[in-house]
N, C-alpha and C positions, 0 to 999 in steps of 0.2 A: 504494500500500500504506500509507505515512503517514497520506496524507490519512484513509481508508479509518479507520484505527485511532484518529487523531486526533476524527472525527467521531464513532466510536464512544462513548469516553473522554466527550465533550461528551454525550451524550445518557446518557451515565450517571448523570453530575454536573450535569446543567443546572441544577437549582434553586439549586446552590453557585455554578458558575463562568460560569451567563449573566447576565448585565445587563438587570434588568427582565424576568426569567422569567415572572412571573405573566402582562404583557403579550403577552410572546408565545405565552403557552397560551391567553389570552381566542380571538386571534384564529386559531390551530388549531384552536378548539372550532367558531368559527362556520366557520370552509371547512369542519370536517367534518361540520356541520350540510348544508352542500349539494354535497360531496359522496358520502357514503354514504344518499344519498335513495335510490337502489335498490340499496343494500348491494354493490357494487363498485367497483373503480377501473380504468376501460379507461384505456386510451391515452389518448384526447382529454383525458379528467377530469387525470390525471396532467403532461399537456402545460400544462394551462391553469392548473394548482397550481401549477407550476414558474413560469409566468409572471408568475402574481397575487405570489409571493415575493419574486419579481426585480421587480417594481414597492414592492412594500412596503420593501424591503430593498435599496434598488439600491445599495447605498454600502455592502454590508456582506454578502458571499456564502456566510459560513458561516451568520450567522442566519437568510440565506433558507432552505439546505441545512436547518438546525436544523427552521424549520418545515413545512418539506416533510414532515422525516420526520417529526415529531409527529404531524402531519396522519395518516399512514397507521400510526403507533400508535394512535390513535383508533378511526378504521377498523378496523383489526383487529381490538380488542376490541370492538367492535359487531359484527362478523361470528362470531365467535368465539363471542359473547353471555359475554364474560369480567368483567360487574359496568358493564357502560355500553350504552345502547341508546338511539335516538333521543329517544324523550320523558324520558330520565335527561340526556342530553346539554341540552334543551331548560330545562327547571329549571338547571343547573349557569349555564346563558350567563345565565339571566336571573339570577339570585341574585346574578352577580358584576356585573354591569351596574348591581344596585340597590344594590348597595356600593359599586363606584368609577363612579361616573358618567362619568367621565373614561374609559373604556372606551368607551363608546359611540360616540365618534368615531372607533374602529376598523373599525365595520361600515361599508362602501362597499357600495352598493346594486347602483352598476353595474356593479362588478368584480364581486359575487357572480350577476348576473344572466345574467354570459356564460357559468356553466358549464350555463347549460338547454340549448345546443346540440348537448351531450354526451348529453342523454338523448334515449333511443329510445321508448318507452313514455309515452304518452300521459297516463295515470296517474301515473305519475313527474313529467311536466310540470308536471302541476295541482299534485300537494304540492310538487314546485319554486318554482311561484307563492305558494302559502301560506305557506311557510318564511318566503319572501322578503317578502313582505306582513308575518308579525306579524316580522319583525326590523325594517323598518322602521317599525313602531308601538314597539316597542319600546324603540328608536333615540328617537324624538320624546317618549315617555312617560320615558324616564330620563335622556335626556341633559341637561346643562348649559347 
Protein backbone atom coordinates (compact mmCIF):
# COMPACT_ATOMS: atom_id res chain seq x y z
CA UNK A 1 0.00 0.00 0.00
CA UNK A 2 3.03 2.54 0.79
CA UNK A 3 4.85 1.54 -1.99
CA UNK A 4 1.79 1.70 -4.15
CA UNK A 5 1.09 5.59 -2.90
CA UNK A 6 4.71 6.38 -2.76
CA UNK A 7 5.03 5.51 -6.56
CA UNK A 8 2.03 7.37 -7.18
CA UNK A 9 3.26 10.79 -5.29
CA UNK A 10 6.60 10.03 -7.79
CA UNK A 11 4.82 10.01 -10.87
CA UNK A 12 3.12 13.17 -9.84
CA UNK A 13 6.19 15.19 -9.19
CA UNK A 14 8.73 13.50 -11.26
CA UNK A 15 9.88 16.57 -13.07
CA UNK A 16 10.49 18.12 -9.27
CA UNK A 17 11.61 15.14 -7.36
CA UNK A 18 13.47 12.74 -10.10
CA UNK A 19 17.10 13.05 -10.81
CA UNK A 20 17.68 13.74 -14.54
CA UNK A 21 13.87 13.50 -15.56
CA UNK A 22 14.39 14.65 -18.98
CA UNK A 23 16.65 11.57 -19.34
CA UNK A 24 14.47 9.28 -18.32
CA UNK A 25 11.58 10.59 -20.54
CA UNK A 26 14.07 10.49 -23.63
CA UNK A 27 14.21 6.97 -23.10
CA UNK A 28 10.37 6.11 -22.26
CA UNK A 29 9.65 7.81 -25.42
CA UNK A 30 11.91 5.54 -27.60
CA UNK A 31 10.54 1.91 -25.78
CA UNK A 32 7.22 3.49 -26.40
CA UNK A 33 8.35 4.05 -29.82
CA UNK A 34 8.45 0.11 -30.07
CA UNK A 35 6.24 -0.69 -28.04
CA UNK A 36 2.98 0.62 -29.02
CA UNK A 37 3.81 -0.29 -32.81
CA UNK A 38 0.53 -2.03 -32.99
CA UNK A 39 -1.10 0.02 -30.28
CA UNK A 40 -1.14 -2.55 -27.29
CA UNK A 41 0.61 -3.81 -24.48
CA UNK A 42 0.31 -7.83 -24.12
CA UNK A 43 2.04 -9.74 -21.75
CA UNK A 44 5.32 -10.48 -23.51
CA UNK A 45 5.62 -6.57 -24.45
CA UNK A 46 5.19 -5.66 -20.62
CA UNK A 47 7.47 -8.62 -19.45
CA UNK A 48 10.30 -7.48 -21.78
CA UNK A 49 9.80 -3.52 -20.58
CA UNK A 50 10.09 -4.64 -17.05
CA UNK A 51 13.37 -6.26 -18.02
CA UNK A 52 14.85 -3.77 -20.43
CA UNK A 53 14.26 -1.21 -16.97
CA UNK A 54 15.90 -3.78 -14.79
CA UNK A 55 18.99 -3.78 -17.14
CA UNK A 56 18.94 0.06 -17.40
CA UNK A 57 18.37 0.76 -13.89
CA UNK A 58 19.77 -2.36 -12.13
CA UNK A 59 21.07 -0.37 -9.15
CA UNK A 60 18.03 1.75 -8.67
CA UNK A 61 14.31 -0.20 -8.71
CA UNK A 62 12.18 2.66 -8.26
CA UNK A 63 13.44 4.53 -11.42
CA UNK A 64 13.15 1.33 -13.37
CA UNK A 65 9.26 1.15 -11.69
CA UNK A 66 9.20 5.01 -12.75
CA UNK A 67 9.84 4.13 -16.24
CA UNK A 68 7.95 1.22 -16.73
CA UNK A 69 5.15 3.36 -15.82
CA UNK A 70 5.98 6.21 -18.06
CA UNK A 71 6.31 3.89 -20.71
CA UNK A 72 2.53 2.86 -20.47
CA UNK A 73 1.59 6.74 -19.81
CA UNK A 74 2.70 7.18 -23.24
CA UNK A 75 0.91 4.28 -24.60
CA UNK A 76 -2.16 5.32 -23.30
CA UNK A 77 -2.22 8.60 -24.65
CA UNK A 78 -1.49 7.06 -28.12
CA UNK A 79 -4.21 4.66 -27.61
CA UNK A 80 -6.58 7.12 -26.31
CA UNK A 81 -5.36 9.46 -29.32
CA UNK A 82 -5.02 12.01 -26.02
CA UNK A 83 -2.53 14.92 -28.16
CA UNK A 84 0.48 12.17 -28.98
CA UNK A 85 0.40 9.45 -31.62
CA UNK A 86 3.33 7.80 -33.32
CA UNK A 87 4.64 10.19 -35.91
CA UNK A 88 4.19 13.20 -32.94
CA UNK A 89 6.10 10.62 -30.65
CA UNK A 90 8.73 10.38 -33.77
CA UNK A 91 9.50 14.22 -34.09
CA UNK A 92 9.49 14.72 -30.18
CA UNK A 93 12.67 11.77 -29.86
CA UNK A 94 14.23 13.36 -32.77
CA UNK A 95 14.19 17.01 -31.79
CA UNK A 96 15.42 16.11 -28.20
CA UNK A 97 18.35 13.91 -29.65
CA UNK A 98 19.26 17.09 -31.87
CA UNK A 99 19.48 19.18 -28.76
CA UNK A 100 21.39 16.97 -26.40
CA UNK A 101 23.22 14.64 -28.33
CA UNK A 102 24.25 13.05 -25.29
CA UNK A 103 20.92 11.31 -25.41
CA UNK A 104 21.71 9.22 -28.05
CA UNK A 105 23.75 6.82 -26.34
CA UNK A 106 20.57 5.83 -24.74
CA UNK A 107 19.12 4.16 -27.74
CA UNK A 108 20.50 0.33 -27.55
CA UNK A 109 19.66 -1.30 -30.63
CA UNK A 110 19.78 -4.70 -29.33
CA UNK A 111 17.63 -4.33 -26.24
CA UNK A 112 15.03 -2.60 -28.43
CA UNK A 113 15.33 -5.30 -31.17
CA UNK A 114 14.06 -8.19 -28.75
CA UNK A 115 10.68 -6.64 -28.38
CA UNK A 116 9.82 -7.98 -32.20
CA UNK A 117 9.26 -11.36 -30.69
CA UNK A 118 6.37 -9.95 -29.16
CA UNK A 119 4.73 -9.06 -32.28
CA UNK A 120 2.39 -11.27 -34.18
CA UNK A 121 1.56 -9.55 -37.35
CA UNK A 122 3.63 -9.57 -39.88
CA UNK A 123 3.20 -5.95 -40.78
CA UNK A 124 3.97 -4.87 -37.33
CA UNK A 125 7.25 -6.80 -37.94
CA UNK A 126 8.38 -4.72 -40.90
CA UNK A 127 7.53 -1.17 -39.19
CA UNK A 128 9.24 -2.98 -36.08
CA UNK A 129 12.29 -3.15 -38.59
CA UNK A 130 11.96 0.42 -39.64
CA UNK A 131 11.56 2.01 -36.31
CA UNK A 132 14.57 0.35 -35.40
CA UNK A 133 16.42 1.17 -38.67
CA UNK A 134 15.82 5.14 -38.63
CA UNK A 135 16.78 5.04 -34.76
CA UNK A 136 19.66 3.64 -35.49
CA UNK A 137 20.57 6.27 -38.25
CA UNK A 138 19.51 8.49 -36.13
CA UNK A 139 21.78 7.34 -33.23
CA UNK A 140 24.81 7.74 -35.89
CA UNK A 141 23.51 11.16 -37.54
CA UNK A 142 23.31 12.86 -33.83
CA UNK A 143 25.32 11.30 -31.72
CA UNK A 144 28.69 12.51 -30.20
Amino acid sequence: MFKKLKRNIIKMFREILIYHNKSLEFRAKILTLIVAIDDQINACKDKKLREVAAKVYADDNTRADLLVDTVHEYCLKIQTNNGLDLEHLILLVEREAKENKRYTKKINIERLKEFEECLTNEDDKIFHQRVIEYLRVMKEEYGE
